[in-house]
C-alpha positions as CSV (number, residue, x, y, z in Angstrom):
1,X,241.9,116.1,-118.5
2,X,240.2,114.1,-115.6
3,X,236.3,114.8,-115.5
4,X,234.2,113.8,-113.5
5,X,230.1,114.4,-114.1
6,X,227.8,114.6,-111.6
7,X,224.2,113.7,-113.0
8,X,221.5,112.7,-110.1
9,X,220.2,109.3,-110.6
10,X,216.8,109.0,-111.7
11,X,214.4,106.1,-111.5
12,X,215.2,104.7,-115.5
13,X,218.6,105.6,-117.7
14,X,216.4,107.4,-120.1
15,X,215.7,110.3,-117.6
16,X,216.6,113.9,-119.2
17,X,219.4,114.4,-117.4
18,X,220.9,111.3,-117.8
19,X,220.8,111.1,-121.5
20,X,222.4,114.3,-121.3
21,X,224.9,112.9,-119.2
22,X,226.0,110.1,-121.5
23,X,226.0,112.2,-124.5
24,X,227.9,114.8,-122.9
25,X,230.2,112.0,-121.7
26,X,230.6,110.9,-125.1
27,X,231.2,114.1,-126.3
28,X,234.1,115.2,-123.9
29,X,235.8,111.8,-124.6
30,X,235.9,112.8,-128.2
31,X,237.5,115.6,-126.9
32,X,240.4,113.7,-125.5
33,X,239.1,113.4,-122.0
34,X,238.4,110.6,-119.4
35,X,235.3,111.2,-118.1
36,X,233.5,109.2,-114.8
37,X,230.1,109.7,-114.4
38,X,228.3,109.7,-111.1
39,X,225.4,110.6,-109.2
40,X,227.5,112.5,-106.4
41,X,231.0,113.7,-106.0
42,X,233.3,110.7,-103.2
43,X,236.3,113.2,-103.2
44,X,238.7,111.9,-106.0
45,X,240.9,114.0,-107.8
46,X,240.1,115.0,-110.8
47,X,240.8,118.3,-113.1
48,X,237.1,119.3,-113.8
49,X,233.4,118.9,-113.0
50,X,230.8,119.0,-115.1
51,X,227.4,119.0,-113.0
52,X,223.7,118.4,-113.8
53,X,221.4,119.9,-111.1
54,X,222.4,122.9,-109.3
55,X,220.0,121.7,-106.7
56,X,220.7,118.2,-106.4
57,X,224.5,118.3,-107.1
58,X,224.8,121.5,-104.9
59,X,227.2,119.2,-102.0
60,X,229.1,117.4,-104.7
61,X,230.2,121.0,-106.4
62,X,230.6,122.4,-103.2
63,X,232.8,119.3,-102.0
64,X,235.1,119.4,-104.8
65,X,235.4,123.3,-105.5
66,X,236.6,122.9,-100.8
67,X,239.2,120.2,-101.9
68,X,240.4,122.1,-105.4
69,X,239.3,125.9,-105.3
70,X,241.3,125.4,-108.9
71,X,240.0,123.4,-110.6
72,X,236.9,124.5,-113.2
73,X,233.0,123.6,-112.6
74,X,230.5,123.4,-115.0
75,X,226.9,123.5,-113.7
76,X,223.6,122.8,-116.0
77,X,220.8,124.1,-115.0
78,X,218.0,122.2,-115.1
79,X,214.4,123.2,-115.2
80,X,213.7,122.3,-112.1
81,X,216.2,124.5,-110.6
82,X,215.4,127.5,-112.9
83,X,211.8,127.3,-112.8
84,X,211.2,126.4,-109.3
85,X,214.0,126.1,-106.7
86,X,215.4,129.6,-107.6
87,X,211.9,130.8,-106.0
88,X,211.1,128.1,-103.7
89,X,214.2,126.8,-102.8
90,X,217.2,129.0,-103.6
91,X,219.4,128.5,-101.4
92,X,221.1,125.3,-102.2
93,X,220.9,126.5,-106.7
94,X,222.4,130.1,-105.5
95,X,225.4,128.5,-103.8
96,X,226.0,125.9,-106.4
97,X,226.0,128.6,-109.1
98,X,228.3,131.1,-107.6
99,X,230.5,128.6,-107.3
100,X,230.3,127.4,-110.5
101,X,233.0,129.0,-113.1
102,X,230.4,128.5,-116.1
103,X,226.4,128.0,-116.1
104,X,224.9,126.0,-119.3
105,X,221.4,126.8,-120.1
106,X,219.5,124.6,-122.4
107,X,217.1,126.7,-124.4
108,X,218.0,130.5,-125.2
109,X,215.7,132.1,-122.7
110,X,217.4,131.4,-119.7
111,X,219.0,134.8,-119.4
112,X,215.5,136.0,-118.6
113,X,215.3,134.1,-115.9
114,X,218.8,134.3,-114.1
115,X,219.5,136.5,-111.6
116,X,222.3,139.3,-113.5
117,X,224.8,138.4,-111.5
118,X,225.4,135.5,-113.5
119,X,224.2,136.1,-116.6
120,X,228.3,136.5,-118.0
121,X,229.0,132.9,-117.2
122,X,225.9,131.3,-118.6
123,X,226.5,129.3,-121.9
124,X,223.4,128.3,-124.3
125,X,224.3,125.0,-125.3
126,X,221.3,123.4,-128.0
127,X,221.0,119.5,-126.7
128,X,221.8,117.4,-130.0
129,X,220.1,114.5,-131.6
130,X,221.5,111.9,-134.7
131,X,219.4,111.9,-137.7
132,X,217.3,108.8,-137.6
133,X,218.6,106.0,-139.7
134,X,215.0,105.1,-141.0
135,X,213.1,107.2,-143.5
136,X,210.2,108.8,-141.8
137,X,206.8,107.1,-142.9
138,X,203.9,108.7,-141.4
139,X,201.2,106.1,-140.2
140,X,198.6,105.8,-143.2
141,X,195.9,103.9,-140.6
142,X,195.5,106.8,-138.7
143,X,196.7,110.0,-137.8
144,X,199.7,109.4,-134.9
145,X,200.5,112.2,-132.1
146,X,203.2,111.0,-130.5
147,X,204.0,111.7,-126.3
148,X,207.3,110.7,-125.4
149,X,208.1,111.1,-121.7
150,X,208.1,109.8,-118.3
151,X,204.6,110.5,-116.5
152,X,205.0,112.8,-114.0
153,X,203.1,115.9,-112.6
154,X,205.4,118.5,-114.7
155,X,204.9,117.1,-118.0
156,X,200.6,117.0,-117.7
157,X,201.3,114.2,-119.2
158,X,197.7,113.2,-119.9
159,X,196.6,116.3,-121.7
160,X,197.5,115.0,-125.5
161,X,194.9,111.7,-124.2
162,X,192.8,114.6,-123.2
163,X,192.0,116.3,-125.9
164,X,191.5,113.9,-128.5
165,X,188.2,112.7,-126.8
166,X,187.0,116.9,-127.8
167,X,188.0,115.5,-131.4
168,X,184.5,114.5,-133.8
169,X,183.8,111.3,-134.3
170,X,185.1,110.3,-137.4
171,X,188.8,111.9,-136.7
172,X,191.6,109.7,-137.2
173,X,193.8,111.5,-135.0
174,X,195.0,108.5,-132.3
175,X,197.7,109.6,-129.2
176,X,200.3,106.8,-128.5
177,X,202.7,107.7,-125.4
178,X,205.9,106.1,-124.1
179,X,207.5,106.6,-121.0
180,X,207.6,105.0,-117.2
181,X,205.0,106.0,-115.1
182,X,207.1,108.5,-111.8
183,X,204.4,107.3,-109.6
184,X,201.5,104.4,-109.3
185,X,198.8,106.9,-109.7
186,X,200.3,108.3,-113.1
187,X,200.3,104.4,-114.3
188,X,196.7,103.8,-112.5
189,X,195.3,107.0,-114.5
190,X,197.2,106.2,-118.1
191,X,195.6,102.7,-118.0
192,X,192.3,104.0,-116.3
193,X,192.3,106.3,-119.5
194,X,193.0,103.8,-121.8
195,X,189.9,102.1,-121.0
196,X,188.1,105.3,-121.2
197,X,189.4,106.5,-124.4
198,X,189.5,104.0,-127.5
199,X,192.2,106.8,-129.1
200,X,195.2,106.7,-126.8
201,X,197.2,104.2,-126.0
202,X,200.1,104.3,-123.1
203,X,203.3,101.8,-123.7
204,X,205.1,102.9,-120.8
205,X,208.9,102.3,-120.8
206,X,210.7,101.4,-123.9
207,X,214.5,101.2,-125.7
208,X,215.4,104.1,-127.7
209,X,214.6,102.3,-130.8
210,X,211.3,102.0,-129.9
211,X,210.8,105.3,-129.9
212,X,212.5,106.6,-132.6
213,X,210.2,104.2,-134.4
214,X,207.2,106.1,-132.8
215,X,208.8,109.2,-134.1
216,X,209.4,107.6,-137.8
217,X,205.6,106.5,-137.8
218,X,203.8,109.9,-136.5
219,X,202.5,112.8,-138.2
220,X,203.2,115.3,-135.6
221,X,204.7,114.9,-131.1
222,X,203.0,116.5,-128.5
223,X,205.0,118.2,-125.6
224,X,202.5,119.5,-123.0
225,X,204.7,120.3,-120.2
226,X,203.8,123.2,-117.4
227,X,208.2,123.6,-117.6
228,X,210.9,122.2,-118.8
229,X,214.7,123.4,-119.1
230,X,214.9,122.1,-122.7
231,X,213.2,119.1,-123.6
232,X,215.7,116.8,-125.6
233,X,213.0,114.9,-127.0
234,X,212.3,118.5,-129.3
235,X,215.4,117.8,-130.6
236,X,214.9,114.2,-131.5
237,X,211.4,115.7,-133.0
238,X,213.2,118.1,-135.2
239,X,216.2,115.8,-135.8
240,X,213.4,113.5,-138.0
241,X,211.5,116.4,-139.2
242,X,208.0,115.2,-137.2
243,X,206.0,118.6,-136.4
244,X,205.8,119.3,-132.6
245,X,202.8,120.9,-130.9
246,X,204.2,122.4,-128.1
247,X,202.6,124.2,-124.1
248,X,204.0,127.4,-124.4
249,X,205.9,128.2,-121.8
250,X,210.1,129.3,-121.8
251,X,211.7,125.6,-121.8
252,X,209.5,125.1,-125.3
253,X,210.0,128.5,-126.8
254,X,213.4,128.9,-126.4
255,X,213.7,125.9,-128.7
256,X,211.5,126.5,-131.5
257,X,211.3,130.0,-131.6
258,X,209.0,133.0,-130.5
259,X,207.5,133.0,-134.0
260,X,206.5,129.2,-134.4
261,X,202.9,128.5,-135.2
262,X,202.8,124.8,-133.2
263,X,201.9,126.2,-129.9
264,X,199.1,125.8,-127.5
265,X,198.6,127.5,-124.2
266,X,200.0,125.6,-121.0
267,X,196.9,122.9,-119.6
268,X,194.4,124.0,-122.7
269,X,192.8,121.1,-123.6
270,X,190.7,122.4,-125.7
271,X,193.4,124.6,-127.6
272,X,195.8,121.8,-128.4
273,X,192.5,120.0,-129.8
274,X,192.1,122.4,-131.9
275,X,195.4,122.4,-132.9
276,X,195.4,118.6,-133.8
277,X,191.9,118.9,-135.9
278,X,193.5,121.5,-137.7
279,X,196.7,118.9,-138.3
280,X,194.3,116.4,-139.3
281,X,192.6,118.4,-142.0
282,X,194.7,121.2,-143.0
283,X,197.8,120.1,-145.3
284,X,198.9,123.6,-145.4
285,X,199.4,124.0,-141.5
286,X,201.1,120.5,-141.4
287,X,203.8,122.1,-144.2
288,X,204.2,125.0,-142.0
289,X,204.8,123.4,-139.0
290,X,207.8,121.3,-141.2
291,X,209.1,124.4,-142.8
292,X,209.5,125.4,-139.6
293,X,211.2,122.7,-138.1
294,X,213.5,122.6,-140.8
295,X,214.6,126.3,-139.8
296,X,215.4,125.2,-135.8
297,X,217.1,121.8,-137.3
298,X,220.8,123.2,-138.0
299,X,220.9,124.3,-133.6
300,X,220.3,120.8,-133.0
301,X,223.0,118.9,-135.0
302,X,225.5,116.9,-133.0
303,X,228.5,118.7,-134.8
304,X,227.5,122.1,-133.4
305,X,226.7,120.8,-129.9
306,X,230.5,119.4,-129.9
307,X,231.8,122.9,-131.2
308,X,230.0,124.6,-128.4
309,X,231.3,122.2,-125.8
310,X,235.3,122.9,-127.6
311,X,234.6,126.9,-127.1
312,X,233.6,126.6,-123.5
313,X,236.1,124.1,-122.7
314,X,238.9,126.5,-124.1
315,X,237.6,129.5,-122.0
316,X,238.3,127.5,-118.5
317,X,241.4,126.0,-119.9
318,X,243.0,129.5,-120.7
319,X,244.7,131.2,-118.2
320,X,242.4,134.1,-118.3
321,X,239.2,132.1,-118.9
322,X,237.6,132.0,-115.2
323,X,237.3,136.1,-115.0
């Protein structure tokens, strides 16, 4: 088949949506399909849409579903549209998912959230990540908390920079974070912090490698978010076995699980301190943070996010498959 995927462009390549784009890309190709990704729909023919954004992509789906009522959509829903434009914007998500044949969720409590209408078409689909190709060696200088995300007002990104300066004196604990900066105040406050606080350290933007070095090198990542959809970066986290201490909130939860003992509440500074003195000095919580990892790890392997992505494919491809 002829896909065509709709992703919105973003201000770097490593947005969330548009890694998910390219691996999804890269998945549907090893599929056997040709795949052209773009940020809006120009009217070609194609057989399929996959689309990122019920919000954003909501005149590219309806465009093409106008000009080929038959051919299938797929619509991921982001956090965004989930978590806030379903009550403060609905219109434009609403159309965009009842026209779309199948809604993907990224973490597994999306049905909680979705209006029952749709709730038969939504798909769970676990974002993947590659096992790193480096051994994972913990910093012995200090105790690294890695942050890895762009700065923006939805991922609080500052809190981890926060609440190490609640840490005593003598901790080790040190907060290193990667990711452009959404806006010059978010850049203005990281490096006003930096000066400020002689145990975090912002890098801004940098190549993947970069930061699966950061992950290789840490003893635990920090994801602080007020919402998410279903961070990828959790993935990558669990892919290398580094313990996450997560906001809880739906986005984190539905990833790592009601029961798992990493979480803080959402904008508690001096919770998630808590949680990274106890990381610093308690061996036994850092081994059951990784035992729990290790139990999320098999929904994040590549080979079952490419089985997911064969099931659902076959469902639109059948003749019954759109009921």
């Amino acid at each position: 088949m002829r896909i065509v995927l709709i992703t919105p462009a973003g201000p770097t390549s490593r947005t969330g949506n548009r890694v998910a784009a390219s691996r999804w890309a890269g998945i549907l190709r090893k599929l056997g399909h040709h795949v052209t990704i773009a940020p809006s729909y120009d009217g070609k023919r194609f057989d399929f849409m996959v689309a990122i954004h019920a919000w954003r992509a909501a005149e590219s789906i309806q465009r093409f579903k106008a000009l080929y009522p038959a051919c299938p959509v797929v619509l991921q829903l982001s956090g965004t549209d989930i978590y806030e434009y379903l009550q403060s914007d609905p219109g434009p998500t609403l159309r965009s998912m009842e026209l779309a044949d199948r809604l993907i969720g990224l973490n597994d409590l999306v049905p909680n959230v979705l209006p029952k209408r749709f709730r038969s078409r939504l798909r769970i689909i676990f974002e993947s990540a590659e096992p790193p190709t480096r051994e994972r060696r913990p910093s012995a200088r200090a105790v690294t908390i890695a942050v890895i995300g762009h700065l923006r007002d939805v991922k609080d990104p500052l809190r981890a920079a926060k609440a190490v300066r609640l840490l005593p004196p003598e901790s080790r604990v040190r907060v290193e974070q990667v990711g452009r900066a959404y806006a010059q105040q978010w850049a203005a406050k990281a490096r006003t912090e930096m000066k400020a606080n002689k145990r975090y350290r912002w890098r801004d933007d940098v190549p993947r490698a970069s930061v699966r070095a950061l992950l290789a090198r840490s003893h635990a990542m920090v994801i602080s978010s007020l919402s998410e959809g279903g961070a990828n970066v959790i993935s990558e986290a669990v892919a290398a076995r580094v313990p996450v201490l997560a906001s809880r909130m739906d986005g984190n939860v539905g990833l790592l699980g009601r029961d798992y003992p990493g979480y803080f509440p959402v904008g508690d500074t001096g919770a998630l301190a808590r949680l990274l003195d106890k990381l610093e000095q308690e061996p036994g919580f850092v081994r059951l943070l990784e035992k729990a990892i290790a139990r999320r790890a098999p929904l994040f392997r590549p080979a079952r996010e490419v089985a997911t992505w064969r099931r659902l494919l076959a469902e639109l491809i059948s003749p019954s498959g759109r009921d």
